[in-house]
N, C-alpha and C positions, 0 to 999 in steps of 0.2 A: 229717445231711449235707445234707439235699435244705432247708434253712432256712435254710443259708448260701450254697444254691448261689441259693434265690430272692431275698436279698438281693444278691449278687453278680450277678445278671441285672438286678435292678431299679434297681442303680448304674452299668452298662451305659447302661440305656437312657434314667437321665436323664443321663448323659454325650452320646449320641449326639444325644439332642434337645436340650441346648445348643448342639452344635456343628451342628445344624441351621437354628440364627438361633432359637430359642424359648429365651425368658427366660425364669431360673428364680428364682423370689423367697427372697432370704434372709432370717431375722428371727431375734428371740430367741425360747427357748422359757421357758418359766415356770420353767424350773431355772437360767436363765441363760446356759442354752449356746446359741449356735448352731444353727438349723435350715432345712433349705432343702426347699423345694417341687419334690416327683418328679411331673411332668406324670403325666398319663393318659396309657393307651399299652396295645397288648398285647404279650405275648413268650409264648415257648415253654415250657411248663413239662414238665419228668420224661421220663422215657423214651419216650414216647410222642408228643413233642412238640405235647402239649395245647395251642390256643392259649387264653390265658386273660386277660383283658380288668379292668384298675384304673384306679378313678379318681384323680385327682390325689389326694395325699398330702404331708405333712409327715415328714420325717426329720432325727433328726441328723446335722448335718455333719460330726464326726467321734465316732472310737467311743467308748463307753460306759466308765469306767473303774470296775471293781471298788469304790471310795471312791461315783462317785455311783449305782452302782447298790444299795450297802448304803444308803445313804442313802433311796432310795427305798422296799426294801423295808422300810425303820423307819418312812417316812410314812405307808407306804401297808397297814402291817401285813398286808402280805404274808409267805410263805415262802419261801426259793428252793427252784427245783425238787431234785428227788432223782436226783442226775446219777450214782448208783450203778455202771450197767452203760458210762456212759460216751453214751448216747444218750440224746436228751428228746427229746419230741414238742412240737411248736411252742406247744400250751397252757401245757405245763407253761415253756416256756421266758418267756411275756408274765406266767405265775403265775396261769392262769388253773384 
């Protein structure tokens, strides 16, 4: 949970920093898609409202679909994770 909730914070706050007058740069990524640059910035993380400090970042603009993420795991001979109990931990989620 707490990997969607940091993606969810982190689309937060390049939402509020556009609408703060800070331009956020779009481009393609090498898959073809769409991705746009999340400013640096801190936000609160977990229960304890850790402030916790990222530098600028590239993300996709929009989600990931099952089609190119099999895809990737065939380039990248990767595995996907083992979602068994129904929780991954955020390695197992990037396939690290």
């Amino acid at each position: 949970m707490q990997p969607v909730l940091i993606l969810l914070t982190l689309l937060a706050l390049s939402i509020y920093n556009g609408c703060a007058g800070i331009q956020t740069r779009e481009m393609t990524g090498k898959d073809g898609a769409p991705i746009v640059l999340v400013p640096a910035g801190e936000f609160q993380y977990g229960n304890t409202n850790e402030r916790v400090s990222l530098r600028d970042f590239y993300m996709d603009k929009y989600e990931v679909t099952t089609g190119h993420y099999a895809g990737f795991l065939q380039a990248s001979g990767r595995k996907p994770p083992n979602i068994g109990s129904g929780r991954v931990s955020s390695a197992q989620a990037i396939g690290r």
